[in-house]
DODO-81944 format. One line per 10 residues: number of its first residue (from 1); their letters; for each residue x, z, y of C-alpha. Coordinates in steps of 0.5 Angstrom, whole numbers, always signed. Each point is the difference from the previous one (the first is absolute). Example, Ala and Ser with C-alpha at 12.3 -4.5 7.8 and 13.67 -1.06 7.14 Angstrom:
2
1 = as = +25,+16,-9; +2,-2,+7
***
This chain:
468
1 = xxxxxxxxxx = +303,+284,-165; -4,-1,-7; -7,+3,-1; +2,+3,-6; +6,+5,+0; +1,-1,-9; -1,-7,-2; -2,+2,-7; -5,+3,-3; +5,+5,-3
11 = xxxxxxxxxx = +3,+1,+6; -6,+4,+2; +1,+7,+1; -5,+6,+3; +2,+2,+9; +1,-8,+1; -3,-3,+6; -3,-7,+2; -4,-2,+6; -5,+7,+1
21 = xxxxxxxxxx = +1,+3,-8; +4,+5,-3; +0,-1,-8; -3,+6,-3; -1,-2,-8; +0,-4,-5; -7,-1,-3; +0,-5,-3; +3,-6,-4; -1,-7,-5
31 = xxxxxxxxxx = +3,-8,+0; +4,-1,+6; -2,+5,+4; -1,+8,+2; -5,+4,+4; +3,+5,+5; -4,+6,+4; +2,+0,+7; -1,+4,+7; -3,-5,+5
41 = xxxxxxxxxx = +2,+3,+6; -3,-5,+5; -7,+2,-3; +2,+7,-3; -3,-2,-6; +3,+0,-8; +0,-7,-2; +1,-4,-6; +6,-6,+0; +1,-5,-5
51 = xxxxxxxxxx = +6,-3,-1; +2,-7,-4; +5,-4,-1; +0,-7,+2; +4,-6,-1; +7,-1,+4; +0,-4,+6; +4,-5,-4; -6,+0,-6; -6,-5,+0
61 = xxxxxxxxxx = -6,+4,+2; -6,-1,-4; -6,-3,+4; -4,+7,+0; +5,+4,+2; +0,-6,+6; -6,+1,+1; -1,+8,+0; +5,+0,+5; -5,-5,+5
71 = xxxxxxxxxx = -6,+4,-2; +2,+7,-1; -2,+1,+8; -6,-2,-1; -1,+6,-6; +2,+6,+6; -7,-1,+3; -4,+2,-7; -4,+6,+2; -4,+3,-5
81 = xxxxxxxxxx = -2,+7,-3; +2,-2,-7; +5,-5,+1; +8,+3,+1; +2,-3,+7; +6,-3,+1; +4,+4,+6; +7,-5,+0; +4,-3,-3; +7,-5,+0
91 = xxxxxxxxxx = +6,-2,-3; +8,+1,-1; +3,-6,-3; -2,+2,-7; -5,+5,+1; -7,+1,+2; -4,+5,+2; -7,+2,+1; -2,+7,+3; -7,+2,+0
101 = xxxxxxxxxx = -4,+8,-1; +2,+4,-6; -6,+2,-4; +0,+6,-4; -4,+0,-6; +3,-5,-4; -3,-6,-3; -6,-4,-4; +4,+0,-6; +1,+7,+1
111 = xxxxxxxxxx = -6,+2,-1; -2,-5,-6; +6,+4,-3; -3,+6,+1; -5,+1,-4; -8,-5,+1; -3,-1,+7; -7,+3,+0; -5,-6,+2; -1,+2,+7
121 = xxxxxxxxxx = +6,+1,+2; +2,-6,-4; -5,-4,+5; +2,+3,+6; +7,-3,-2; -2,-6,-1; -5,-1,+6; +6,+2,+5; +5,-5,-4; -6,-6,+1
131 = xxxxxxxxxx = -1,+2,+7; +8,-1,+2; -1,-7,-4; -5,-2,+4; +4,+1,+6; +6,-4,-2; -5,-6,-3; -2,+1,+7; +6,-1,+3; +3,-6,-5
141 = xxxxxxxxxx = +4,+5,-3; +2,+0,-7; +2,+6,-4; +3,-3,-6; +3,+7,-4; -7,+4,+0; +2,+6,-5; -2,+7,-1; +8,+2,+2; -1,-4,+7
151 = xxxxxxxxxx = -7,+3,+1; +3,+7,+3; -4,+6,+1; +1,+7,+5; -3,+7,-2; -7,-2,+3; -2,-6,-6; +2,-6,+6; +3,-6,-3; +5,-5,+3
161 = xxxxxxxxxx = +2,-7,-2; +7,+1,+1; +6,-5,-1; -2,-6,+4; +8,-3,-4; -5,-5,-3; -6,-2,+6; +0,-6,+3; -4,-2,+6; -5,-6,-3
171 = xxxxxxxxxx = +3,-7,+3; -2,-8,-2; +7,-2,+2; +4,+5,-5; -5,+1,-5; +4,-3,-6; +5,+7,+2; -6,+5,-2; +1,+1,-7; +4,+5,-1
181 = xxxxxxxxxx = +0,+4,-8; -1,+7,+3; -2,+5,-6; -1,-4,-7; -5,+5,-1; -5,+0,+5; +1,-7,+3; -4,-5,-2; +0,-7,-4; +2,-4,+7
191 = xxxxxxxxxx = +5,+4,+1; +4,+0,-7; +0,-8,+2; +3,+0,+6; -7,-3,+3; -3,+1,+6; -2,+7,+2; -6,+2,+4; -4,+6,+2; -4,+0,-7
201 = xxxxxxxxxx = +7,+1,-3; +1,+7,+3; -8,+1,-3; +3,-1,-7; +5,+5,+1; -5,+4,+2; -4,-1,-6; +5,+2,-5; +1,+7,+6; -7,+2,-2
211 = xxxxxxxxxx = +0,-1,-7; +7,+5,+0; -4,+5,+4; -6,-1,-4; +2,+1,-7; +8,+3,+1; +4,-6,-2; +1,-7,+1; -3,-5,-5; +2,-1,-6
221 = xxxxxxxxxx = +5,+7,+1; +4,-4,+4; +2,-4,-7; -2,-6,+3; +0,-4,+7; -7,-3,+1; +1,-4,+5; +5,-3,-5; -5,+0,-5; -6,-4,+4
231 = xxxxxxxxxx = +4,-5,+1; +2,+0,-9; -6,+2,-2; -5,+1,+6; -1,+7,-3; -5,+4,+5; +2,+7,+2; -1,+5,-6; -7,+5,+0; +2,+5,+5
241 = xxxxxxxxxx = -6,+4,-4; +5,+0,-7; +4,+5,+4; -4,+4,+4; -8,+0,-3; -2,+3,+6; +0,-6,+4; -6,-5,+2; -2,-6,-4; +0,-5,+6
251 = xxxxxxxxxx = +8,+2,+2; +3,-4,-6; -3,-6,+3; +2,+2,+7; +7,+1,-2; +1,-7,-3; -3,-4,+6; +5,+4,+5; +5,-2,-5; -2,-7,-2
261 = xxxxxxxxxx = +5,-6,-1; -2,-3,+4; +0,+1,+8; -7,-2,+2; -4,+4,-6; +3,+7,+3; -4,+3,+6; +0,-3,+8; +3,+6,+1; +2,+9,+0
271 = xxxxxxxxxx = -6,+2,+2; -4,-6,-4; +4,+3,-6; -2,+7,+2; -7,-2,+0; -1,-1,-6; +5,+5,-2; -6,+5,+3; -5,-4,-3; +2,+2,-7
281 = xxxxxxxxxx = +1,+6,+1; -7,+1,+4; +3,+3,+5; -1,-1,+7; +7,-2,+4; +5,+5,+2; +0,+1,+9; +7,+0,+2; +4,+2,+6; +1,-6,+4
291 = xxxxxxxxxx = +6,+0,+5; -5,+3,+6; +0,+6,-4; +6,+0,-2; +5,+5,+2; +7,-1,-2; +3,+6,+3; -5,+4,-3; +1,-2,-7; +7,+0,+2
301 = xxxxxxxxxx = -1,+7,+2; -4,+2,-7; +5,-3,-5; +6,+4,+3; -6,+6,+0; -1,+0,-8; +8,+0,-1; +0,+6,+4; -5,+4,-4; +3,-3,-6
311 = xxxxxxxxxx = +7,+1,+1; -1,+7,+3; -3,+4,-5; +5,-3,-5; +6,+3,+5; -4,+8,+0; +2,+0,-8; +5,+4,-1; +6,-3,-1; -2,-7,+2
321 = xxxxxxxxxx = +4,-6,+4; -2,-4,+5; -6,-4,-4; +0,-7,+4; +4,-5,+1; +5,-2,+6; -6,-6,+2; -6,+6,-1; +3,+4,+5; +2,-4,+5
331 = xxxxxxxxxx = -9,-3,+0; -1,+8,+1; +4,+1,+6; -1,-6,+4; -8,+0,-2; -4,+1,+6; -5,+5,+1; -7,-2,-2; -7,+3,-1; +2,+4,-6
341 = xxxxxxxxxx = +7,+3,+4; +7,+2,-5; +1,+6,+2; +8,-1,-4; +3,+6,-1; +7,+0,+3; +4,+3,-7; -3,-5,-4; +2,-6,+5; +7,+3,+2
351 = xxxxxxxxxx = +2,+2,-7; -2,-9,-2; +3,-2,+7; +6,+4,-2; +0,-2,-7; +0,-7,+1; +4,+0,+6; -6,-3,+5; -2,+2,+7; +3,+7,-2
361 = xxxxxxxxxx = +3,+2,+6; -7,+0,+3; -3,+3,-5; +4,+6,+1; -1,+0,+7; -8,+0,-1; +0,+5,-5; -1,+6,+5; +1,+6,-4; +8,+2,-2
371 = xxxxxxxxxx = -2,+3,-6; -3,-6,-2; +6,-4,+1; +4,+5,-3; -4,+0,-6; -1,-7,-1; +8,-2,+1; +3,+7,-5; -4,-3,-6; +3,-7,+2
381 = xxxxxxxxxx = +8,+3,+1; -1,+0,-8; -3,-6,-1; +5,-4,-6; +0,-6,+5; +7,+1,+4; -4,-4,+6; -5,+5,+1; +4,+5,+0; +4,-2,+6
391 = xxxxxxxxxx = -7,-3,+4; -3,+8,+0; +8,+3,+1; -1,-4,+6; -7,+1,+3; +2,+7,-1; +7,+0,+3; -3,-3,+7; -6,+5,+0; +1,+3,+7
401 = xxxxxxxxxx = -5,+5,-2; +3,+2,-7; +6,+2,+4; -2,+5,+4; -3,+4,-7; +3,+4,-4; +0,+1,-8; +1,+6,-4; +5,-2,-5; -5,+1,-6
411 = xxxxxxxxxx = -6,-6,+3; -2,-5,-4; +3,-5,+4; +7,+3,+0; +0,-1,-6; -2,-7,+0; +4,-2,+5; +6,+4,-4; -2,-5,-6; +1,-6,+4
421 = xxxxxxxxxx = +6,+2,+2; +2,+0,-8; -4,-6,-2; +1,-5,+6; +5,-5,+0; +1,-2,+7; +6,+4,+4; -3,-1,+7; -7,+3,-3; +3,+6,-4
431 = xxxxxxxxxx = +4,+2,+6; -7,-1,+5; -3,+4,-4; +6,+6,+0; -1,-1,+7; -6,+2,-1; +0,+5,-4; +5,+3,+6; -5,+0,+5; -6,+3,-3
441 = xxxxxxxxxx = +3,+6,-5; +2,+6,+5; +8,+2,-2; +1,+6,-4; +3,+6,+2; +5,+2,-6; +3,-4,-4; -5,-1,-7; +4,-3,-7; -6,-3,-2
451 = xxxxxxxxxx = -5,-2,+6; -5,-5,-5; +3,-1,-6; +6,-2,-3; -2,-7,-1; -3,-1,+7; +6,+4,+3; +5,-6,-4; -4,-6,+2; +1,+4,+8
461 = xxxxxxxx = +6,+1,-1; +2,-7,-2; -4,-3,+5; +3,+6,+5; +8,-3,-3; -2,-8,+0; -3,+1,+8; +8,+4,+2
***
């Protein structure tokens, strides 16, 4: 039995299932591959998969492909607090995933785009980014695609190097193999010439980071390469300070010894490069969590937290819908509680886990009050989207409570469920919901020509005649 139930990446669909994880979304997409949210049932946690392409059996495979499969287990065991774990990963014939946490917050690229990084946080950044090298350096691990868009973020300023397609592990015997391209960008002279890769190529990459978080732009506004024109015209990086005169002097000649030509003239490592970063600046180094003082599930917790606070306001204003995704509301429902406790409101989650047909039933079962339930489901039996509809007929329909009710005929709710009868286009559930209506109206006494109105009483008697 294959390990993967599609063979495409266009056979991929929400609901499906492999290994312990259901698909929720498509989060993402580029190149060869796309990233996809998932409910992680084992851990019962929200994870990000990464899928690729990758050669037929039949085709010659690259020399790094050979070697990400050999080495990739080793790049399950990085534990840091601003490095993206991987959790698994495997292989169709002609897929490959990666599954590691899903982070909410975006990316460094993202922020860069938004507007300028104020000093501080730009060093904050950059000081957790330096941490995370120096602990693949390390551990003989080579980055190889360092970018603002593989450097993640969550809702609490924390970074994480992500997108480990391009590492490898450091090794005399295949050496010659470590020298992919990555990004024309941010790569550096060695890189664009196919020559060996060390850990002083990924500070290059870093080098140019800094200079994008600082000034808001990559050199020369992306017009030109610079690790292309070092090796042209030996061109040094361009003056930060022509684009933010607010920076410190020394900061040039920092960047342009991060990002030299030559490999042995950049600094012996991250934290060596940060140093003269603070220095520059004249400030004294940035204290960061290590991973004794790191708690996962909290910072888990305080994201999920967020996009509540967030998601919920927006929900009170009159006439909103359900302001987040699929993936956000599936972190706030499977978020342990923490310090700071999320006390949900279970309308609010029941009208998201009705609208995006997830874990729905049980939210239904753990909104305790009645009229909550029928508030939250007569405002979605007139949703446009006929799939809702039907998902609310049905909680509705099956509440054994409900039936034991009895509704005046002129109850907002009857006419809701009148309207859903009209507009939902499923025979089953329009005669559900009929039956419904038999139970919780009492009988009239006497004959009335006209009970609702004319239209209501049509779309009954329709249903009434289509039921016979």
């Amino acid at each position: 039995m294959p390990e993967l139930p599609f063979n495409r990446i266009n056979e991929i669909r929400s609901a499906q299932e492999f290994k312990h994880y259901r698909l929720l979304e498509q989060i993402g997409e580029g190149g060869q591959g796309c990233v996809w949210s998932a409910f992680d049932r084992e851990h019962r946690q929200i994870v990000a998969v990464k899928f690729s392409e990758t050669p037929e059996s039949t085709e010659k495979r690259s020399p790094d492909d050979v070697l990400l499969d050999r080495q990739i287990g080793k790049l399950l065991h990085l534990r840091h607090p601003y490095i993206l774990p991987m959790i698994d990963y495997g292989s169709s014939n002609v897929l490959r995933y990666i599954i590691s946490p899903y982070i909410p917050g975006g990316s460094l690229e993202d922020v860069i785009n938004a507007g300028p990084i104020p000093v501080t946080k730009a060093l904050e950044y950059a000081a957790k980014i330096a941490s995370a090298l120096d602990y693949l350096h390390q551990r003989e691990i080579i980055h190889r695609d360092l970018k603002p868009s593989n450097i993640l973020l969550d809702l609490h300023h924390n970074v994480y190097l992500s997108d480990f397609g391009l590492a490898r592990i450091i090794s005399n015997q295949t050496q010659a193999m470590h020298t992919g391209r990555g990004t024309p960008f941010y790569a550096p002279p060695e890189q664009h010439t196919l020559s060996e890769a060390t850990p002083q190529s990924d500070l290059y990459s870093f080098g140019i980071v800094l200079y994008e978080m600082f000034t808001g732009q990559l050199p020369w506004q992306g017009e030109k390469v610079l690790g292309i024109q070092q090796l042209q015209t030996r061109d040094d990086i361009p003056d930060p300070r022509e684009l933010n005169p607010e920076l410190p002097g020394g900061l040039t000649k920092v960047l342009r010894q991060i990002t030299s030509i030559l490999p042995d003239a950049r600094p012996a490592s991250a934290g060596q490069a940060m140093q003269a970063i603070y220095d520059s600046f004249r400030v004294e180094p940035i204290q960061i969590p290590s991973l004794d003082h790191w708690d996962e599930n909290e910072i888990k917790n305080l994201n999920a937290l967020e996009i509540y606070k967030k998601s919920i306001q927006q929900w009170k204003s009159p006439g909103s819908t359900v302001p987040l995704s699929l993936t956000s509301f599936a972190l706030i429902e499977t978020s342990k509680q923490g310090k700071e406790e999320i006390n949900t409101d279970a309308r609010f989650m029941l009208d998201a886990a009705i609208s995006y047909g997830y874990m729905y039933e049980e939210w239904w079962q753990r909104t305790p009050s009645l009229s909550d339930r029928i508030s939250v489901a007569t405002s979605l039996l007139n949703n446009d989207e006929e799939d809702i509809r039907q998902r609310a007929a049905q909680l509705l329909v099956t509440d054994p409570e409900l039936h034991k009710r009895s509704f005046d005929k002129q109850d907002p709710f009857i006419k809701a469920i009148l309207k859903g009868i009209g507009i939902t286009q499923g025979t089953s559930t329009r005669h559900s919901l009929l039956m419904l209506l038999r139970k919780i109206l009492p009988p009239a006494k006497k004959w009335q020509k006209i009970v609702f109105s004319q239209q209501e009483d049509a779309v009954l008697a329709y249903q009434a005649l289509e039921d016979s």
